[in-house]
N, C-alpha and C positions, 0 to 999 in steps of 0.2 A: 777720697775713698768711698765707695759705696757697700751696702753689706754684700755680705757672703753667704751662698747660703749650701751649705757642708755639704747634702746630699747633691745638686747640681756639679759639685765639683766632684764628688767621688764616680760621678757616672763619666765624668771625660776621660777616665783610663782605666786599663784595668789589670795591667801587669802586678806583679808583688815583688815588693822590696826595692822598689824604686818612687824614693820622697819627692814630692812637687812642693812647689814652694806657692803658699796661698797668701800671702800676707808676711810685712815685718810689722814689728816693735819697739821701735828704738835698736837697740842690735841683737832682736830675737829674732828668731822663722820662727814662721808659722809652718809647718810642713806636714802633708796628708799625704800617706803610706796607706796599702793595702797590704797587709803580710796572712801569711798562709807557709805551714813548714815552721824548721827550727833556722834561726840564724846563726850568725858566727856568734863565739864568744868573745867578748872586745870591752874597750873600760876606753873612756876618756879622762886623763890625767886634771885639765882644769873646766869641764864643763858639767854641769847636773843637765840634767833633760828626764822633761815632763811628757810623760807618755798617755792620752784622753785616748779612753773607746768611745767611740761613738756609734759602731754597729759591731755585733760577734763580743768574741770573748779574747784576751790573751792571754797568754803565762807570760811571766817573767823571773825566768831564770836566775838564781845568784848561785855560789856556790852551796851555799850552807842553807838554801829553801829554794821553795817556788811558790809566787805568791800569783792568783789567778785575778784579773781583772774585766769585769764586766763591763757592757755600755753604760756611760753615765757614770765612769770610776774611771779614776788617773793613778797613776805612779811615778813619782819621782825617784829617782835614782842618781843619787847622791856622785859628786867626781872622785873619779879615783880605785868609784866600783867594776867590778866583772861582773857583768849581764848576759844576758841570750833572750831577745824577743822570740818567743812562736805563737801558733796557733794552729789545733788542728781541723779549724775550715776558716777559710776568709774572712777576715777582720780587718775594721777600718779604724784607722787611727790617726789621732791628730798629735804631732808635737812639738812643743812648742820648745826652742830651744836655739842657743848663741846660733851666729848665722858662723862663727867657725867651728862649727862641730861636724865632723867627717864622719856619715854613715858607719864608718865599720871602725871605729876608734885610731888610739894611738899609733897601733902595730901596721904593719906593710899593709899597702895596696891587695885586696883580692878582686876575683872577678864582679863580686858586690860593690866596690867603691863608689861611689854617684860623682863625680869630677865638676859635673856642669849642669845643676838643678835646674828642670823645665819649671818654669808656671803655668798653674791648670786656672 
């Protein structure tokens, strides 16, 4: 493997809410998302996943708060929670998370679901 370097990979796309897979870890992704908007609400039952800004701002929706995350700040979000990633302008994100955790959680298929991650 040779390095990465985040900004070079965030320039090869530029859709939101479609994760590219930039690297594993033993049985992690690595996965760089550009999100913009509010997303579903969704929980995965046995994965935590680790959400890094690295450019912009997000929220991070729970029920009972919203906690706001800057460049250079992560949030874990613990299995078994209900989240909602947004942002209201373009923000880039790295997350690092089980290579089986399905974009939009537990619940049925939406038109968001990712079936078959590109690598950037």
């Amino acid at each position: 493997m040779t390095r990465v370097n985040l900004a070079d990979k965030f320039e090869k796309f530029s859709d939101h809410w479609q994760p590219r897979l930039a690297g594993r870890v033993n049985d992690m992704d690595v996965r760089l998302v550009k999100i913009q908007g509010d997303f579903d609400w969704h929980s995965h039952a046995d994965e935590d996943e680790m959400f890094v800004v690295i450019k912009g701002q997000m929220r991070m929706a729970f029920r009972d708060r919203v906690e706001i995350v800057s460049a250079g700040e992560f949030i874990i979000v613990p299995r078994g929670t209900e989240h909602r990633p947004g942002a209201d302008e373009e923000c880039e994100i790295m997350l690092i998370e089980p290579s089986s955790v399905v974009n939009t959680g537990d619940g049925a298929a939406t038109e968001r679901t990712v079936t078959a991650m590109e690598e950037v």
